[in-house]
N, C-alpha and C positions, 0 to 999 in steps of 0.2 A: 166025811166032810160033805156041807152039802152041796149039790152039783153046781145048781146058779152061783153059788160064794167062788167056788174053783174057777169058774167062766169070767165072774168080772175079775176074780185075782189076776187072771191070765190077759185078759184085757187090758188092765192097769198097767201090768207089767211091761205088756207092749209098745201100750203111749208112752211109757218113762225109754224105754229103752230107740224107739225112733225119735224121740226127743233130743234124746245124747244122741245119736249118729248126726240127726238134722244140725248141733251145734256145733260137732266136731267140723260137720265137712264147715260149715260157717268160719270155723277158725282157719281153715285151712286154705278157704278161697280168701279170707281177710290177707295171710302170711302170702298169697302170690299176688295181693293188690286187685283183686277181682269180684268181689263183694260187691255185690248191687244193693243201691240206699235207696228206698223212695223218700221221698219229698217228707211226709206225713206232717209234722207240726216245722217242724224244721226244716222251709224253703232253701233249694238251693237260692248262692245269688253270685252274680255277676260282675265283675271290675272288668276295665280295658285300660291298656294303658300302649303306649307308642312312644321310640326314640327314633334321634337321628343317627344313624348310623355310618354317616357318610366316610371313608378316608382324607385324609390330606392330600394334597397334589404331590404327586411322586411317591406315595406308598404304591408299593407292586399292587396289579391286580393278577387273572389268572395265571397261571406262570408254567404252564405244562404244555405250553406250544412253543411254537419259534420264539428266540430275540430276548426281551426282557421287560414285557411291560411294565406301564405304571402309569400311573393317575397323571393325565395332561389336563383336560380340564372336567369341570365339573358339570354335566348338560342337566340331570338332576337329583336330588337327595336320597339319597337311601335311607330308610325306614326299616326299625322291627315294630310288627305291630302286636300284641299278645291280649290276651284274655285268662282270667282266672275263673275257675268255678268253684264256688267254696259254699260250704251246708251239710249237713247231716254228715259225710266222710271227708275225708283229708281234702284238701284243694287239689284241682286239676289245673295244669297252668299248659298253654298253648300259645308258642310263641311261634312266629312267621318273618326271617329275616331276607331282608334283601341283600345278602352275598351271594356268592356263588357258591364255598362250599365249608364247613367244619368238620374238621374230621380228627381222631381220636384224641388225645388229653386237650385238644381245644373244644370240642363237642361237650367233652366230659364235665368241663369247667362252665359252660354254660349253664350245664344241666345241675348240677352243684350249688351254683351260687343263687341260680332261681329257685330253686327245691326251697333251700335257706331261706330266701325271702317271703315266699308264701308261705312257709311251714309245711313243708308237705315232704316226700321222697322222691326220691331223682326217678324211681317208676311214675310218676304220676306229671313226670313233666316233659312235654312233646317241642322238640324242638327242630324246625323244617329249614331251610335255606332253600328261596326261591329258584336259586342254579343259575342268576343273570353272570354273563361271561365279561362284562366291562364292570366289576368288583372284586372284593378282595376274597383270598381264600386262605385260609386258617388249619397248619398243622403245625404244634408247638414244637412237639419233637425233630420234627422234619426239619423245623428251621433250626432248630442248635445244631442238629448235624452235620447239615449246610457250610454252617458260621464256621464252626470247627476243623473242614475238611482242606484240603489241600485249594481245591479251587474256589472255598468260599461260598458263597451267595447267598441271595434272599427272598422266602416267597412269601413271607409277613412280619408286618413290627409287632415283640407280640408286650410293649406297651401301651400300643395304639389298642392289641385286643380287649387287655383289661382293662382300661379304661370304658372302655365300650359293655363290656360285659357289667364292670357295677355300673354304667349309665341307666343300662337296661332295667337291670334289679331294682337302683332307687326308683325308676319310673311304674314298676311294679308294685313296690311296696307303697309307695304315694296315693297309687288307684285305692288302696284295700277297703279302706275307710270312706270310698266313694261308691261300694254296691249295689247293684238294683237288682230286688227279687226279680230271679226267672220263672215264669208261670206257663209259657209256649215255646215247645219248638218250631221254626220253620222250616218246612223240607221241598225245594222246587231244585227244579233242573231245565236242562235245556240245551241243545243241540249248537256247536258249533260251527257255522259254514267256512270253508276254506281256509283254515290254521294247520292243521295238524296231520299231519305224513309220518310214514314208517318210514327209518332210513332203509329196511331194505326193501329191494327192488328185485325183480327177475328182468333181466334185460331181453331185448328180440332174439336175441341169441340163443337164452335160455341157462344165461353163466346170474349165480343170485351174487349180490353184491349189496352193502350196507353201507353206498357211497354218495346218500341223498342226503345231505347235512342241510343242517340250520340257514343256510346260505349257499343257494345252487344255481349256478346260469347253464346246466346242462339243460336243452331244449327237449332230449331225448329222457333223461330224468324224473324233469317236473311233469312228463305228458303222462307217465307210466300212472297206473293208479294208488287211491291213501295206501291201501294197505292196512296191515292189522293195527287199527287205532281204538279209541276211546272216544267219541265223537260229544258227549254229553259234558257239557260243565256240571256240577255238584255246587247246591247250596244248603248252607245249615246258616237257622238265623236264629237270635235269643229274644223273646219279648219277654215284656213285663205288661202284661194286660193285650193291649191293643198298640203298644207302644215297642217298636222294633229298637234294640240295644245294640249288635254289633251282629252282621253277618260274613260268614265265612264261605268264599269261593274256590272251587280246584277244579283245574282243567290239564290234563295230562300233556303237556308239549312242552318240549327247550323252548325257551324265554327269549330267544333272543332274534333282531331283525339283523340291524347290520353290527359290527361289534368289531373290536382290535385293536381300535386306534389309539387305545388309553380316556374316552372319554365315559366316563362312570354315567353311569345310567343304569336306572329298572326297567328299563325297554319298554314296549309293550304292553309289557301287563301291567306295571305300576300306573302307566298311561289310561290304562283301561279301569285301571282302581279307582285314581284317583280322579277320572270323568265321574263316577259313581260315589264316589264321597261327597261330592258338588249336587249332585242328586236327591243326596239325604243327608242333611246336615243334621249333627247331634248321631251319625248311626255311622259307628267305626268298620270300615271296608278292609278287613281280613284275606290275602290272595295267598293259594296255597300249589304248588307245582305239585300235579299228579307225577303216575311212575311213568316217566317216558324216558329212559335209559335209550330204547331203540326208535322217541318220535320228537321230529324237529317240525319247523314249517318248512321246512325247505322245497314242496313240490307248490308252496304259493308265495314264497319269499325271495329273489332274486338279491337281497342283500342291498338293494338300493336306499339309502334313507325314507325315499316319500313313501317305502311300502311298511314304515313302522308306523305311521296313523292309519292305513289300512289295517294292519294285523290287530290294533288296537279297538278299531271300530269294529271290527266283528267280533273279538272278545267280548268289548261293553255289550252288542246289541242280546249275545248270550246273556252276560249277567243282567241286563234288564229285563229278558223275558223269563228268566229263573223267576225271577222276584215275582213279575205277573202272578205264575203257575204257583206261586210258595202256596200252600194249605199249612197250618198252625194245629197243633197237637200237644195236649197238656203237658207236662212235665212229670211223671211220676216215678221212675226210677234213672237213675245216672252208673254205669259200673264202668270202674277202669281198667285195664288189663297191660302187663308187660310180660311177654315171652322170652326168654332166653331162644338165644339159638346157636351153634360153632357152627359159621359159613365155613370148608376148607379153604386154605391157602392154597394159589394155586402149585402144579405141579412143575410148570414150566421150569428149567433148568436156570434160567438168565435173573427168575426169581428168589433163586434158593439165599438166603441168608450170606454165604461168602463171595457171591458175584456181584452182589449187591452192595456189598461192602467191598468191594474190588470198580465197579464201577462210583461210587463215591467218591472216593480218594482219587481214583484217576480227570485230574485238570485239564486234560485234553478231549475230556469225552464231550458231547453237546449239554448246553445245561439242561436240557427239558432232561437229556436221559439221568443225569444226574439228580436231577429237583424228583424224580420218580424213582430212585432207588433209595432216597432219604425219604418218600413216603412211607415205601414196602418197607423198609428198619424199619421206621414208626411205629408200623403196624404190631411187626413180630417183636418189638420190644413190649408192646402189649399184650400180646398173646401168641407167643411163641408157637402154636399148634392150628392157630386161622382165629378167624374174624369174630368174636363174641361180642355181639348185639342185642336188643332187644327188639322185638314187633312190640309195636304200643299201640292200643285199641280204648278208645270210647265208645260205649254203647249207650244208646241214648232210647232203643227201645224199638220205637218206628225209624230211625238211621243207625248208623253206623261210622265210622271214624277210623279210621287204621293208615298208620304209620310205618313206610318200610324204609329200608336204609338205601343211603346213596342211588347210583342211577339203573335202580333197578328196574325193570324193561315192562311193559307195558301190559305184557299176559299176566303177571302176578296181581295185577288191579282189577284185569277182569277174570280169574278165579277167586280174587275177595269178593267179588258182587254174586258171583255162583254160590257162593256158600251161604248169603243170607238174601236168598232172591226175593223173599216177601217184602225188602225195607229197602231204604236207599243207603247203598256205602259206601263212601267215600276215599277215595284212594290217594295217599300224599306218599311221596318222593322224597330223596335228599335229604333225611334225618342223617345219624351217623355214614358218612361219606368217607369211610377209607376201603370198602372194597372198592370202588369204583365203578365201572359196567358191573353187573349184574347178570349177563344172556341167559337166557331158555338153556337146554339142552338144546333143541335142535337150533338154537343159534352156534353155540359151540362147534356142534356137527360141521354148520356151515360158513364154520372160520371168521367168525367175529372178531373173536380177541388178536388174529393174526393181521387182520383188516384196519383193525383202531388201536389197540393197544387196550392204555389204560385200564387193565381189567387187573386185581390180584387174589381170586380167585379161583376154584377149578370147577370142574364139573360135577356135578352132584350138590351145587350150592339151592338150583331149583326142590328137590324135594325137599331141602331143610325148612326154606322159606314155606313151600304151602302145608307141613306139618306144622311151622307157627303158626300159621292164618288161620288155618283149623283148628287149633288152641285158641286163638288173640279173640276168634268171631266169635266160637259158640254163644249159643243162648245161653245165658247168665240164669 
């Protein structure tokens, strides 16, 4: 044979055969929803759409503290506001509600019925809850359990949810028909002055404690320093030429100034959003709660009213120097990613499945302990062996976009920024909300969950998370 003939045989043979690997892996990253599409004839484009989301007066709102709240009056509207991205692969849809929290078959159902309405898969649909504590909170099971139990109770009407749920969808599928090519991203940021504190503290003493909340008149407290915070707000904006379409803001801190009374409200940030939608009219203001599981205002919030147009005015003057800094960058590839992951349940004894179901049925016990052992069922009627979530990640090339669950703590946002430190990424909170806290290991260590409660996980939930994020980030 002759040699040169054998050479390019061999050569042919190789392009066909990295050709099949190259398609295979293709199919392979298509089957986990992580496929990057550029643009090329087929522009992505754009919809937004926004409901009201308000409760009635007298639907419960947060319901895992004292007493029994519920909607007294209404100070102002709660909003979802969402975004689809639809072109060359399935739509991406990005919704941002102003409740406090969804958490499993009511999270689930959101994610369902907007999947449905854009046409896309319940991976490709990002669903956040702002975390405001004067709203309502959302677990279906939990409340049949409730209803069912010897002592009753209620932490949501869940016809008020669905109702709300196809509100949302019609308002989504209404947008579809109204898109505008996206051509530029924008990517700015900007530093926040005096919002944002670690609840923990190391006292003079040198005893740590994780008892600087949302709302603190300790003098000794607010004096200590932020702590490990997140200090940058995150913006990601959509143009179509020169013309900005809807931008998206997230800044890691509880949302809340003073809060309890039953008056509904988005505190702060809605405050801070909606000075900025007045700003730019025709350009929809998107606010998205970072992971701050472990960060309140509480070392610049004394919980007094007049300090929520403060907290609010240093929000805005972030999100209007974001905007300043934005630089725009074309549009060429979009990938979406959803990672599985089993958080464990935690190990604690009081949460085991029979104590929980003992604490339930017991009508003498306090409701908040009861309304939280009808979450943990919840949970394990879900998934009998811990928490099965997804991390959900947008990559957009020059940013990034990732999605973790509930109040998880503020180091997991900044190990997503380590992993893709050439780009800006953007860290959002409060998706699926039934583990609850979230802590570090070395929060754990240093008795967190013993401190707050609300946690129904164990330890060893930190390495699960940063092997998703190392999955969710990679470069596509």
């Amino acid at each position: 044979m002759n040699p040169s003939y054998f050479l390019q045989f061999r050569r042919s043979a190789l392009v066909l055969h990295l050709a099949w690997l190259l398609r295979f892996a293709g199919i392979i990253a298509a089957a986990e929803g992580s496929v990057a599409v550029s643009a090329g004839d087929t522009p992505w484009r754009l919809s937004v759409f926004q409901a009201d989301v308000t409760p009635p007066l007298g639907h419960p709102l947060l319901a895992i503290g004292s007493g029994d709240p519920r909607a007294v009056t209404i100070k102002d509207r709660l909003l979802a506001k969402g975004l689809v991205l639809h072109g060359p692969a399935q739509p991406i849809v990005l919704v941002a509600v102003d409740w406090c929290e969804l958490r499993n078959d009511a999270y689930a159902r959101w994610r369902d019925v907007l999947a449905a309405a854009a046409g896309t898969t319940v991976q490709r649909v990002l669903v956040s809850c702002l975390h405001q504590h004067d709203a309502p909170y959302f677990d279906l099971t939990a409340q049949k359990l409730l209803a069912a139990s010897p002592g009753g109770g209620t932490i949501c009407d869940l016809d008020f949810h669905e109702s709300i749920v196809q509100k949302v969808a019609k308002a989504l599928t209404a947008s579809l028909p109204n898109g505008r090519n996206v051509t530029h991203l924008g990517i700015g940021q900007a530093r926040v002055d005096q919002v944002a504190s670690s609840r923990r503290v190391v006292l003079p003493e040198g005893k740590v404690t994780f008892s600087r909340l949302s709302r603190t008149t300790s003098a000794v407290l607010r004096s200590l320093p932020d702590g490990e915070i997140d200090p940058w707000l995150k913006s990601l904006s959509f143009w179509e030429g020169d013309q900005p379409l809807v931008v998206v803001s997230s800044y890691a801190c509880h949302p809340m100034s003073y809060y309890g009374a039953g008056e509904v409200s988005a505190d702060f940030v809605g405050m801070a959003r909606a000075r900025r939608e007045q700003d730019t009219p025709g350009v929809l203001q998107i606010y998205l709660t970072g992971c701050s599981g472990d960060v309140t205002a509480g070392k610049y919030n004394d919980g007094s009213p007049a300090n929520r147009r403060v907290l609010a005015d240093r929000l805005y003057d972030a999100m209007t120097e974001a905007a300043r800094r934005t630089t725009r960058h074309p549009v060429q590839t979009i990938s979406c990613r959803a990672v599985p992951m089993l958080l464990p349940h935690s190990e604690l004894p009081a949460l085991q499945p029979d104590a929980l179901q003992r604490q339930l049925a017991d009508a003498n016990l306090a409701p908040a302990k009861r309304v939280h052992a009808a979450l943990g069922l919840s949970s394990l009627q879900r998934s009998p062996t811990g928490h099965r979530i997804e991390v959900q990640a947008i990559d957009f090339g020059h940013a990034q976009m990732v999605l973790l669950p509930a109040e998880s703590f503020v180091a997991y946002q900044l190990f997503a920024q380590r992993l893709r430190p050439e780009s800006l990424v953007m860290g959002i909170g409060f998706g699926e909300c039934a583990p609850g806290y979230i802590p570090t290991e070395q929060a754990f260590r240093e008795g967190y969950r013993e401190e707050h409660g609300y946690c129904w996980v164990a330890p060893g939930a930190e390495k699960k998370i940063e092997e998703a994020l190392q999955k969710a980030l990679a470069p596509p």
